[in-house]
C-alpha positions in Angstrom: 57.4 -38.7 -55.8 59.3 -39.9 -58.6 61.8 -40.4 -56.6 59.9 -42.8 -53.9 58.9 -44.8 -57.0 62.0 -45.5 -57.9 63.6 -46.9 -55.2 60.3 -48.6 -54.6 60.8 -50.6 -58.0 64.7 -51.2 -57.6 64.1 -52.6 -54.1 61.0 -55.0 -55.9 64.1 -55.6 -58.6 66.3 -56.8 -56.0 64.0 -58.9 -54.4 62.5 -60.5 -57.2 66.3 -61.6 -58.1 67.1 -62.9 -54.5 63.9 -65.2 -55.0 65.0 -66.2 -58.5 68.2 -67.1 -56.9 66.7 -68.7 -54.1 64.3 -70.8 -56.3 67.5 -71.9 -58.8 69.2 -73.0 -55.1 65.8 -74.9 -53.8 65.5 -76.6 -57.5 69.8 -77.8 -57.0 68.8 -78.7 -53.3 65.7 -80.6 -54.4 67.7 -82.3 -57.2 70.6 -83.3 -54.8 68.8 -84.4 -51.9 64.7 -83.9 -52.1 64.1 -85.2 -48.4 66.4 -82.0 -47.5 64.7 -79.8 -49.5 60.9 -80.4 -48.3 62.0 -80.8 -44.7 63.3 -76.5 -44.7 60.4 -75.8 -47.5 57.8 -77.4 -45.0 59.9 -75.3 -42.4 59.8 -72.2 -44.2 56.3 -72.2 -44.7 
């Protein structure tokens, strides 16, 4: 079980640091060119 949890929390790790990153990239993106940046946000969501 312990085991299970573990991995469980690195993968949430991981992923929580891919979103960090993605929201550092967004925020350069948004800086650089905002009309980019809203067009893939609104594309995304």
């Amino acid at each position: 079980m312990r085991l299970t949890y573990d991995r469980t929390r690195t993968s949430r790790s991981t992923a929580e640091r891919l979103t960090a990153r993605l929201r550092d990239l967004v925020g350069v993106l948004a800086g650089a060119s905002p009309r980019t940046t809203v067009a893939e946000l609104g594309a995304g969501a």
